[in-house]
C-alpha positions in Angstrom: 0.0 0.0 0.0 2.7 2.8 -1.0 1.9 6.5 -1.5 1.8 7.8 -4.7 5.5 8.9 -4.2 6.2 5.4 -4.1 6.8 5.1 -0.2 5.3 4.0 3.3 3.1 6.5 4.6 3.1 6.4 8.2 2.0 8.7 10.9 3.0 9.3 14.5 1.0 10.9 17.2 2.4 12.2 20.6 -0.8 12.6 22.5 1.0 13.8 25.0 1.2 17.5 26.2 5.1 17.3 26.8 7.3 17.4 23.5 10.2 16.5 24.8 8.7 13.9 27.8 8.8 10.1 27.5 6.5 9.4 25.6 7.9 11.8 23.1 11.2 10.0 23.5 9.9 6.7 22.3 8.1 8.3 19.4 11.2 9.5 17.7 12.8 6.6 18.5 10.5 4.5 16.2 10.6 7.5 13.6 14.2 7.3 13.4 14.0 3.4 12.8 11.1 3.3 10.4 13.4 6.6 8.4 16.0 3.8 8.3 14.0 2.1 5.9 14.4 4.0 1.8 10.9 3.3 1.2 8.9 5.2 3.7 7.9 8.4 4.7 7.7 9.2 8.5 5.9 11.6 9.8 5.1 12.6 13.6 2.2 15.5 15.4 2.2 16.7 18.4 -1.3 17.1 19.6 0.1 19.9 21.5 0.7 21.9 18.2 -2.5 21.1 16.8 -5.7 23.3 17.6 -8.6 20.6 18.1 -11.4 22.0 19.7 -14.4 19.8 21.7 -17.0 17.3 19.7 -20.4 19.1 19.9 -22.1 16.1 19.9 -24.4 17.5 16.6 -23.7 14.1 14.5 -23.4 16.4 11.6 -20.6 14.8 10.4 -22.3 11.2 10.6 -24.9 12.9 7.5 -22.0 14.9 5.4 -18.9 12.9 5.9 -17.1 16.2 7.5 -17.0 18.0 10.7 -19.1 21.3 11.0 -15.6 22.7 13.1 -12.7 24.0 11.5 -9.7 23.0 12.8 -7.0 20.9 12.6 -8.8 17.4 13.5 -9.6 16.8 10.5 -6.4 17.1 8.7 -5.2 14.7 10.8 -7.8 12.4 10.7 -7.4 13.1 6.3 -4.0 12.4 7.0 -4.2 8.6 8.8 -6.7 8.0 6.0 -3.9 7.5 3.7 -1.4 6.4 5.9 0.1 2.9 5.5 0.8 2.5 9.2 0.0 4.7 12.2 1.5 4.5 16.1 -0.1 6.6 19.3 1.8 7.1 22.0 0.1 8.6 25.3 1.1 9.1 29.3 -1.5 7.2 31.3 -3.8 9.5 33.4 -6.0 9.1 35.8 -6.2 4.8 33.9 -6.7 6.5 30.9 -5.3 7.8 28.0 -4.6 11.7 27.8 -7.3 14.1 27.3 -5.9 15.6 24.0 -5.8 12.2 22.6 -9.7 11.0 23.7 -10.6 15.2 22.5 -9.1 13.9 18.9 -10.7 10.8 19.3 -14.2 12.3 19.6 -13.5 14.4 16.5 -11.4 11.9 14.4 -14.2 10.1 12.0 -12.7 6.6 14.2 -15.0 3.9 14.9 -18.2 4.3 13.0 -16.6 5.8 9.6 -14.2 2.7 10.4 -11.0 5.5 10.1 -8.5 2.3 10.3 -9.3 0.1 7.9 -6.6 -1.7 6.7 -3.8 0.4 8.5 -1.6 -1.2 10.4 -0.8 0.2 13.9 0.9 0.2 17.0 -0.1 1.4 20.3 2.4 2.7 23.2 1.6 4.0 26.6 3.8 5.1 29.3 3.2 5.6 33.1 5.0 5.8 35.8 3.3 4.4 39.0 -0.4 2.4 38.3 -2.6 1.3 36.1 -1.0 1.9 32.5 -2.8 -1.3 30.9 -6.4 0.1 31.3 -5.4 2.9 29.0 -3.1 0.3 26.4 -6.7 -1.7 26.2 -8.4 1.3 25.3 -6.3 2.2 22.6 -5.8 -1.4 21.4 -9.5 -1.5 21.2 -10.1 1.7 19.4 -8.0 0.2 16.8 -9.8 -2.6 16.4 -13.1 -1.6 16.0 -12.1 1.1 13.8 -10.6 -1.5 11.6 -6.9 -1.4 12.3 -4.7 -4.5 11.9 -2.9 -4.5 15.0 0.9 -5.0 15.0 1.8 -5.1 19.0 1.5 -2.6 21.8 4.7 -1.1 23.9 3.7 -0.5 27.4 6.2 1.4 29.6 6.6 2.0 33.3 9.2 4.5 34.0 9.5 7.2 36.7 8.9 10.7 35.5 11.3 12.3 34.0 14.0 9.8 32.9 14.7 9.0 29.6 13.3 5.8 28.1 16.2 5.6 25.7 18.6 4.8 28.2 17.2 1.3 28.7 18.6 -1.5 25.9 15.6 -3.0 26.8 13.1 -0.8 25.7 15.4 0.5 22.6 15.2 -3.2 21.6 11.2 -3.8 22.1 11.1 -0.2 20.1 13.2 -2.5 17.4 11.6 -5.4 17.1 8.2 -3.3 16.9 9.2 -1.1 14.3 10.5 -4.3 12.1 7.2 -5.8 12.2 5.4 -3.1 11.4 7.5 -2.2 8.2 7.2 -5.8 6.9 3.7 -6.1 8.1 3.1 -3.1 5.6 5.4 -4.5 2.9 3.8 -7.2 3.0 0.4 -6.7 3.2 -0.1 -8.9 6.2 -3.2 -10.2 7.9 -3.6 -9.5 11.6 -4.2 -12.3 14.3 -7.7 -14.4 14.1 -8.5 -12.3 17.4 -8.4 -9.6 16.1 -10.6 -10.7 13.4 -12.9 -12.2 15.0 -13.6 -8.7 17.0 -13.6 -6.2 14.4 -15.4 -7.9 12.0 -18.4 -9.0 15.1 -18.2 -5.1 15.5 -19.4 -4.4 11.8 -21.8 -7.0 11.7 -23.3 -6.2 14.7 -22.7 -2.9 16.1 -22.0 -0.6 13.3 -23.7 -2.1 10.0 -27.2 -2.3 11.6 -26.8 1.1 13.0 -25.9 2.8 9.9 -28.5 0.8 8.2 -31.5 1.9 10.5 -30.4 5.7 10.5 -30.5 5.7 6.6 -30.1 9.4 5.1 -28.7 10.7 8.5 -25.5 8.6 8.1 -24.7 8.9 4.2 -21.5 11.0 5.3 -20.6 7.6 6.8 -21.3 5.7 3.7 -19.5 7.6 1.8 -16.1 6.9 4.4 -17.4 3.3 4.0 -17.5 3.0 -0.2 -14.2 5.1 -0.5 -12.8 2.0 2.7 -14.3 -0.9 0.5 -17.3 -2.2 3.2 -19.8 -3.3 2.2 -22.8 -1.9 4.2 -26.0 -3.7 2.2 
């Protein structure tokens, strides 16, 4: 699934506020792997430099396809629409992922325009004392039911402050990760039977029906389905 330029396009998002923090650390750590590689283009967001305001709940975007706001959410949502690949990385707070990340979320055309489908991702989270896997298995499942093909998560404790980098450990998980996801991509590979399973019980179930019964009211969310490839009849 190159770009038109012939490469990789994959996309990195540091949901959290702090540029230069952890989690910021272990995002350019994968960039500067995946760079390694001739055939893709890398690129990573900060949330922090993005202006994305609150979802007002008006489900206009469910009937046109497009948010009534303009900011930047949806350029970054346009933008993981034609990514190959796509990796979040957020602190844990409060057992949950950051608030600039769940503010995108609710703006980002995710789970019911089924944003994912077909992109391969990776999930990280860092934390430093409790809790971080209740924010990993939200994000996991996001990706899922928004039609992802899961390639691995990286879940990091660390104490604030201190520099993931300086762990073998973590440089070598960051590694490994980053390998599978290129050949995942190159390859055009399928995701576990799990994840399957759970996605596609999601559409049949959950989304399909819903989109069926609100007819005109969610053609905006056809129309991110016919340019996907789902079937919706």
């Amino acid at each position: 699934m190159p770009t038109k330029r012939g490469k990789m396009k994959i996309i990195l998002i540091n949901a959290s506020p702090r540029k230069t923090g952890a989690t910021a650390k272990i995002l350019h750590e994968f960039k500067s792997r995946l760079e390694g590689y001739e055939d893709t283009d890398v690129v990573l967001y900060h949330l922090s430099d993005l202006k994305i305001d609150y979802c007002k709940g008006c489900c206009i975007c469910y009937k046109t396809g497009e948010c009534i706001i303009n900011d930047d959410a949806e350029m970054l949502s346009k933008e993981i629409s034609e990514a190959n690949g796509l990796i979040i990385g957020s602190p844990n707070y409060a057992s949950a992922v950051s608030g600039q990340l769940k503010t995108f979320v609710d703006r980002g055309h995710f789970a019911v325009e089924q944003l994912l489908s077909n992109v391969y991702t990776i999930s990280i989270v860092t934390y430093e004392n409790a809790d971080g896997r209740p924010a990993i298995k939200y994000m996991q499942k996001l990706f899922t039911v928004s039609g992802a093909r899961n390639m691995g998560a990286l879940l990091i404790k660390i104490p604030f402050n201190e520099n993931p980098m300086d762990k073998e450990r973590i440089k070598k998980q960051i590694g490994r990760l980053s390998n599978r996801l290129y050949n995942a991509i190159k390859t055009k590979a399928s995701t576990t039977i799990v994840n399957r399973v759970f996605h596609a019980a999601a559409l049949r179930f959950v989304f399909r029906p819903l989109v069926i019964k609100k007819g005109s009211k969610y053609q905006g969310v056809l129309k991110h389905w016919q340019k996907r490839g789902i079937r919706y009849e």
